[in-house]
C-alpha positions in Angstrom: 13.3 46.3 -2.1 13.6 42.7 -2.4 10.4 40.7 -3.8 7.8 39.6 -1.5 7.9 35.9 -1.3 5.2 33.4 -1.7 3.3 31.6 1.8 2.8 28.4 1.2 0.3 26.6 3.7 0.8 22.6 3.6 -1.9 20.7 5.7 -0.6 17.1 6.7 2.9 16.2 8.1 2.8 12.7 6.3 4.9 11.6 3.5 3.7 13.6 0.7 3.0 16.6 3.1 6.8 16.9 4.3 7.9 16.3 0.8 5.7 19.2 -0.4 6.5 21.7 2.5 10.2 20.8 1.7 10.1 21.2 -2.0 8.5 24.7 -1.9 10.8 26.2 0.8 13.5 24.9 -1.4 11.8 26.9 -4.2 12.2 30.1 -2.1 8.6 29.9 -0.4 7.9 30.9 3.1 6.2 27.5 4.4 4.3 26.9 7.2 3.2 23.1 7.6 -0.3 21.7 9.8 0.0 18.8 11.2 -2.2 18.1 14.3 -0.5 14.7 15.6 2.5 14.9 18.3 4.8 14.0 15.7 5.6 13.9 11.8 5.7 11.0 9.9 3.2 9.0 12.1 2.2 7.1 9.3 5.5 6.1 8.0 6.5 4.5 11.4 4.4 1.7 10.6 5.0 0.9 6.8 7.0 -1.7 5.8 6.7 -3.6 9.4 8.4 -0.7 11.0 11.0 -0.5 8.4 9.6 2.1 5.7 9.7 0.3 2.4 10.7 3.7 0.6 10.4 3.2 -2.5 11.3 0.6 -5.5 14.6 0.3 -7.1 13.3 0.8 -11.1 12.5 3.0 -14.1 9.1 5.4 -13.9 7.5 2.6 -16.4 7.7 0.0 -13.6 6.1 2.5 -11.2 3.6 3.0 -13.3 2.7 -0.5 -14.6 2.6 -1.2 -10.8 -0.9 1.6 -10.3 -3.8 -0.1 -11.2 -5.9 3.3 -10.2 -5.4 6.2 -12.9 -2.1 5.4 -14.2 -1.8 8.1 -16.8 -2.4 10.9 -14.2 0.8 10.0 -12.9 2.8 10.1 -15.9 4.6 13.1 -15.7 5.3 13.5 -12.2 6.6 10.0 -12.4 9.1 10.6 -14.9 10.0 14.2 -13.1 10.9 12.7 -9.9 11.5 8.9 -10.4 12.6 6.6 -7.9 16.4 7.0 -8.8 15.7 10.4 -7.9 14.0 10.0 -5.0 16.5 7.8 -3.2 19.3 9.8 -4.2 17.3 12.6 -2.5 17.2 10.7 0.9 20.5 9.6 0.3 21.5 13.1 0.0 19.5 14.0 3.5 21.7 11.4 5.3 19.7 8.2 5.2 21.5 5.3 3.4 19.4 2.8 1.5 19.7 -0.4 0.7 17.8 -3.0 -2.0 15.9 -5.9 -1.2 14.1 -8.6 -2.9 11.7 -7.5 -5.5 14.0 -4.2 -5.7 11.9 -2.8 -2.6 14.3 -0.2 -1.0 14.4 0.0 2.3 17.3 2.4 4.7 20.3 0.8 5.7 19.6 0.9 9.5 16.1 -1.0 8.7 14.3 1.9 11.2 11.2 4.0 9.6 12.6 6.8 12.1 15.5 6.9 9.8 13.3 8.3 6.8 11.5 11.0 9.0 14.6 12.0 10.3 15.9 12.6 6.5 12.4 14.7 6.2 12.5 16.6 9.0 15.8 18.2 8.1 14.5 18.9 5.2 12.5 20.9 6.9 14.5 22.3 8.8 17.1 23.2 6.0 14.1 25.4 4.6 13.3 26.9 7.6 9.2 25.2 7.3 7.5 26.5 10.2 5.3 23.4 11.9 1.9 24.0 13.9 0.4 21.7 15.8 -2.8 22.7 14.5 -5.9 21.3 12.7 -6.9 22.8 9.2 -10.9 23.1 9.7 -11.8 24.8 6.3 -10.3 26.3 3.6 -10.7 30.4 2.5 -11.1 32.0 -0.8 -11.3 35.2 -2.0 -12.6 36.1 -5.7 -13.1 32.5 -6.1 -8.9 31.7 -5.3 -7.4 30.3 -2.5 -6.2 32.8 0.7 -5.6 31.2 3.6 -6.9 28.0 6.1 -9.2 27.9 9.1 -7.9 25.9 11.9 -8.7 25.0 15.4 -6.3 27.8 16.8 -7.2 30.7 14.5 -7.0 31.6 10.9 -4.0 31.7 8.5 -3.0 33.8 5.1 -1.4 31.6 2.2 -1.0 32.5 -1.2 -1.6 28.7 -1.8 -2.4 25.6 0.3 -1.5 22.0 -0.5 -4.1 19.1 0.6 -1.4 16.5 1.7 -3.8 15.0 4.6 -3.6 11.0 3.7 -6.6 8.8 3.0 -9.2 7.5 5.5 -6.5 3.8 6.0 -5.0 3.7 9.7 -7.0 6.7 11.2 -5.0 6.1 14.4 -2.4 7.8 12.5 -4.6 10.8 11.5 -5.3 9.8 8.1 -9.2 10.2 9.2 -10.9 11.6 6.0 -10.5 15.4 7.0 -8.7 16.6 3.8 -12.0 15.1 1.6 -14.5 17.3 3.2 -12.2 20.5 2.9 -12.3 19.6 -0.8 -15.8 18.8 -1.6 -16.4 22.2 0.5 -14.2 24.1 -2.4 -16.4 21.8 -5.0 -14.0 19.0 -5.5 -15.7 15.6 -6.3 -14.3 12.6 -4.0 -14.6 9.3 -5.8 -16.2 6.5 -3.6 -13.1 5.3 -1.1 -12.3 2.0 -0.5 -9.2 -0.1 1.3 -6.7 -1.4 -1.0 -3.7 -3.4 -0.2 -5.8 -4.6 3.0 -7.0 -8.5 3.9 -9.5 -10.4 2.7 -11.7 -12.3 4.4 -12.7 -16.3 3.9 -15.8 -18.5 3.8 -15.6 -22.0 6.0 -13.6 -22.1 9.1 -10.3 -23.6 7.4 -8.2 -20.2 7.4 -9.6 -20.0 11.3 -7.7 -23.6 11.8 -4.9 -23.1 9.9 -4.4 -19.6 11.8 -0.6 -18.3 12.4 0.6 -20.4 9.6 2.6 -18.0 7.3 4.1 -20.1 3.8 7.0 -18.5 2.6 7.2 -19.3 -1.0 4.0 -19.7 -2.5 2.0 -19.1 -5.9 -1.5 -17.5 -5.8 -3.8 -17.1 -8.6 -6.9 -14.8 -7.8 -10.2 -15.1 -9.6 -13.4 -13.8 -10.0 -16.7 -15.5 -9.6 -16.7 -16.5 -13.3 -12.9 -18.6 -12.7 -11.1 -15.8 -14.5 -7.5 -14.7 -13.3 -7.3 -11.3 -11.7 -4.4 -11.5 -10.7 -0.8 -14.0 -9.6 2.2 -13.6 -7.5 4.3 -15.1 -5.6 5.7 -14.9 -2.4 4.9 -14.8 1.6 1.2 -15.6 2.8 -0.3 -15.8 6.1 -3.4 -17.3 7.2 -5.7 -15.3 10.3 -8.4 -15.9 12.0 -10.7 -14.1 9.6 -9.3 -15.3 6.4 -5.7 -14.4 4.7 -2.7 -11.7 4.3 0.6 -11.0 3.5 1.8 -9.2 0.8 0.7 -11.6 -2.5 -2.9 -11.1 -0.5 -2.8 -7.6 0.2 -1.2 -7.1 -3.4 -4.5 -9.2 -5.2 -6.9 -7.6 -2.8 -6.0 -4.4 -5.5 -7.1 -6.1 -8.6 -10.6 -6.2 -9.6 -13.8 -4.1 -9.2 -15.1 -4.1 -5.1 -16.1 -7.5 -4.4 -15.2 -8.8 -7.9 -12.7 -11.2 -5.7 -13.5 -14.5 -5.0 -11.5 -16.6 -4.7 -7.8 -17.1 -4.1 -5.9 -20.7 -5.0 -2.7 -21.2 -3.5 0.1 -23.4 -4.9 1.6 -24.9 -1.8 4.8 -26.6 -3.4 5.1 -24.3 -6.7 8.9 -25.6 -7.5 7.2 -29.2 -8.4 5.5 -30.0 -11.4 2.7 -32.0 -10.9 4.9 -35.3 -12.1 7.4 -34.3 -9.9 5.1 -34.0 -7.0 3.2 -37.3 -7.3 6.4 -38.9 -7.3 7.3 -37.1 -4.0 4.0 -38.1 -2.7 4.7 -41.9 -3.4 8.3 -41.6 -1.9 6.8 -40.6 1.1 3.6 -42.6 1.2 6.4 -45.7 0.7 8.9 -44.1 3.6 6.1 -44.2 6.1 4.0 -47.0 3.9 2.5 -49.0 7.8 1.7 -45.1 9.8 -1.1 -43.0 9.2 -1.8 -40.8 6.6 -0.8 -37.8 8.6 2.4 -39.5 9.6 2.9 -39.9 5.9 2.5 -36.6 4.6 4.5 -34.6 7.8 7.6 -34.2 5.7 5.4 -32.3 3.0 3.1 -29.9 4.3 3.3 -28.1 7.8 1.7 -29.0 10.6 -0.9 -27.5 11.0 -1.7 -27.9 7.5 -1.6 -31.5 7.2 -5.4 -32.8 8.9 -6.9 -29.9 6.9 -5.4 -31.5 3.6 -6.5 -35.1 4.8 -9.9 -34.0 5.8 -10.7 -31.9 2.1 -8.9 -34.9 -0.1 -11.4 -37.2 1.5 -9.1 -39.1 3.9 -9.8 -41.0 6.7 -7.1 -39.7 9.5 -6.5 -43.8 10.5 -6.0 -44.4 7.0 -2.5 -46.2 6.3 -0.6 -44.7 3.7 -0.3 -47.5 1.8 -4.3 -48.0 1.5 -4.3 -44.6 0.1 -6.5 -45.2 -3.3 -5.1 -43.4 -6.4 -8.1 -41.3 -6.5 -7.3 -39.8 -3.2 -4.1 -39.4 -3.6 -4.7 -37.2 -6.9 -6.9 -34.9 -4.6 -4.2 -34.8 -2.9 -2.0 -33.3 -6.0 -4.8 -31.2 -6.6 -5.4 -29.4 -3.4 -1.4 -28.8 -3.0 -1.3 -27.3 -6.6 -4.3 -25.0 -6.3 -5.4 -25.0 -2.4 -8.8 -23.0 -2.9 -10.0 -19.9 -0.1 -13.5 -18.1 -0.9 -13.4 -15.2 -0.7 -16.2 -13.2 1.8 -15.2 -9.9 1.2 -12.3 -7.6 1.9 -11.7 -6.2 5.6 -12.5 -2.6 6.5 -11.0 0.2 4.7 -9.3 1.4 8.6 -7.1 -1.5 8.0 -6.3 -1.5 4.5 -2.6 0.3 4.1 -3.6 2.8 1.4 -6.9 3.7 0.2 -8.5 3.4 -3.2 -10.7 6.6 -4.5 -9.9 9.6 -3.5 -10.2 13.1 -4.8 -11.0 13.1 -9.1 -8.0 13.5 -10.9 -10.3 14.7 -13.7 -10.2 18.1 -11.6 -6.7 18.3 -10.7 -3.4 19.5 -13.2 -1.7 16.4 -13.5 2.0 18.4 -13.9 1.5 20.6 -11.3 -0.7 19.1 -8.7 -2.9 22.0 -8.8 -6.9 22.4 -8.5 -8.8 22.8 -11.9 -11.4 24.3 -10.2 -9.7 26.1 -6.8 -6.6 28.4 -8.4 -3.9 28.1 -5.6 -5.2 24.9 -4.2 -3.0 21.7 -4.8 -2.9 18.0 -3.6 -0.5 15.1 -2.9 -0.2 11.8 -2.3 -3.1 9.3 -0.6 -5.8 11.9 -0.6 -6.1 11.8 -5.0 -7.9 8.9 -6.3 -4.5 7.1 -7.2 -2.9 3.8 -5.6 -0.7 1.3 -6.1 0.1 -2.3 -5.1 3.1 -3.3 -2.5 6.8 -2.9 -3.0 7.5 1.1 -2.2 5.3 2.1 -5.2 2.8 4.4 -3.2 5.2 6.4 -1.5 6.9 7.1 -4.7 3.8 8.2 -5.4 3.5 10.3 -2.3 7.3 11.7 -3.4 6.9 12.3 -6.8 3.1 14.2 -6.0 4.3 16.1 -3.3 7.5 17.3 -4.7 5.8 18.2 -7.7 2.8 20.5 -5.9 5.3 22.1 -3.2 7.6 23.0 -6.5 4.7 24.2 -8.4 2.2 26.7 -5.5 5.9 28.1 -4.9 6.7 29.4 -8.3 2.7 30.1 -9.7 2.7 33.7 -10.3 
């Protein structure tokens, strides 16, 4: 009489939750997966700009010195499922990748569909049974995990894996849900916040200078006190609220809530400031009888050049060759270190991943598995881990959820 095998309930069809399911079918589990949304994989459709920024092309080290939020909790699943590992998984599921700039790895057809596809034959390779159903409460019995509560009925599980996201983009379904199933069980959610998410400015400047995106720019974030939280370089954009693109949403994870304020943003970070005055005087001499804003067109943008005339305390009729050397020195000074204050970040339903989460003081950092709930495990968003841009957080979600659907399959 063959051996009885293990149910397996996983509740969320996002990254980590697919993963999971996936992993413990493969590990001989019968699995049945909750997911309430029409599809899987909402979430993933929108990451990366529609392209799913899978996960980054380095060793678990770099993974790791890339999570600012409880690091060392990460450290074995990290190095049991690394990114080599996880791409030659999807590779394996019939979606080609290919490496970008910073070694973000994206697939080869550039489509997010093209990584849920890859999960959902997982899936379907393990025979996971998917519900559209809502998970309303967990049960226990003897103090251990038996089965979940949902809007349709009630269903036996030997164990159940929390996989339902943060509270970022509830549009998507991440909407909380999966905390209070935990704290009901006992679990301790650390205070939640959005990281990777905007930040909004002081002043009205970002508001004029809205739309305007600079490709290849230096920031340097600081505190109150001037110290640096954080640098980076690369694409920025300026809103009507304040600033993103991915240096901001990368800074807006450094620091302590509301510990950032202030970004400065080299605009011409290939020029030392020698090299730069001298450009400035080739141009003020090139355009030496127009205006000041004629003068400096070939330097900044467009929209950013009355904004730099107006804050180096610049007449706009000025000629450029009645520019004083005092002004022209603001000049070099704004375009070296262009200051925003910063109000505040913007709400956590816009951030891309949130910070907090379930303790990882309560939770088996090899298997995944509840300290304090035997059978109970978690993955991905819903712990109180993150990471900044560049594919690190859905390694996260692979590495976590691969580790807890291995791990409630095989507990005896």
């Amino acid at each position: 009489m063959s051996e009885r095998k293990r149910s397996i309930c996983v509740i969320g069809g996002g990254a980590a939750g697919m993963m999971a399911a996936g992993a413990a079918a493969e590990a001989g589990a019968q699995v049945l997966l909750l997911e309430p949304n029409d599809r899987l994989g909402k979430k993933l459709y929108i990451t990366g700009k529609g392209r799913c920024n899978v996960t980054n092309h380095c060793d678990a080290e770099t993974v790791l010195k890339n999570v600012p939020g409880n690091p060392r909790f990460l450290y074995s699943v990290i190095h049991a499922f690394p990114p080599q590992a996880a791409m030659d998984f999807f590779e394996a599921q019939g979606c080609p990748l290919k490496v970008e700039r910073g070694e973000r790895v994206f697939p080869a057809s550039d489509h997010a569909a093209s990584v849920v596809s890859a999960l959902e034959q997982y899936l379907q390779a393990g025979g996971v049974e998917v519900r559209r159903e809502k998970a309303q409460a967990l049960l226990t019995r003897a103090g251990q995990i038996c089965g979940v509560v949902t809007n349709r009925g009630q269903v036996e599980a030997d164990g159940v894996i929390l996989a339902t996201g943060g509270c970022s983009y509830p549009r998507t379904g991440s909407d909380g849900s999966g905390y209070d199933l935990a704290k009901a069980l006992g679990h301790t959610v650390t205070p939640l916040r959005g990281s990777l998410v905007p930040l909004e400015a002081e002043g009205d400047v970002c508001r004029r200078l809205q739309g305007l995106s600079l490709r290849n720019c230096a920031i340097q974030a600081k505190n109150a006190a001037g110290k640096t939280l954080y640098t980076d370089f690369g694409e920025l954009l300026f809103t009507h609220f304040g600033l993103s693109g991915p240096v901001i949403l990368s800074a807006s994870a450094h620091g302590k809530p509301g510990e950032l304020r202030e970004i400065r943003i080299d605009l011409k970070p290939a020029l030392d400031e020698q090299k730069l005055d001298a450009r400035i005087l080739r141009d003020f001499a090139q355009y030496q009888n127009r205006t000041i804003d004629h003068a400096l067109q070939d330097l900044y943008p467009r929209l950013l050049v009355p904004v730099m005339v107006e804050l180096a305390g610049i007449h706009p009729t000025t000629r450029a060759n009645s520019v004083t050397r005092q002004q022209r020195r603001r000049l070099l000074e704004l375009t070296k270190a262009f200051p925003v204050t910063i109000r505040g970040s913007r709400p956590v339903e816009e951030a891309i991943v949130t910070a907090g989460g379930i303790s990882v003081r309560e939770v088996n950092p090899k298997t995944m598995e509840s300290k304090l709930v035997p059978g109970l495990y978690f993955a991905g968003e819903i712990l109180d881990v993150d990471a900044y841009t560049g594919g690190f957080n859905l390694q996260i979600a692979w590495a976590t959820g691969r580790a807890a659907g291995l791990a409630a399959a095989q507990a005896i």
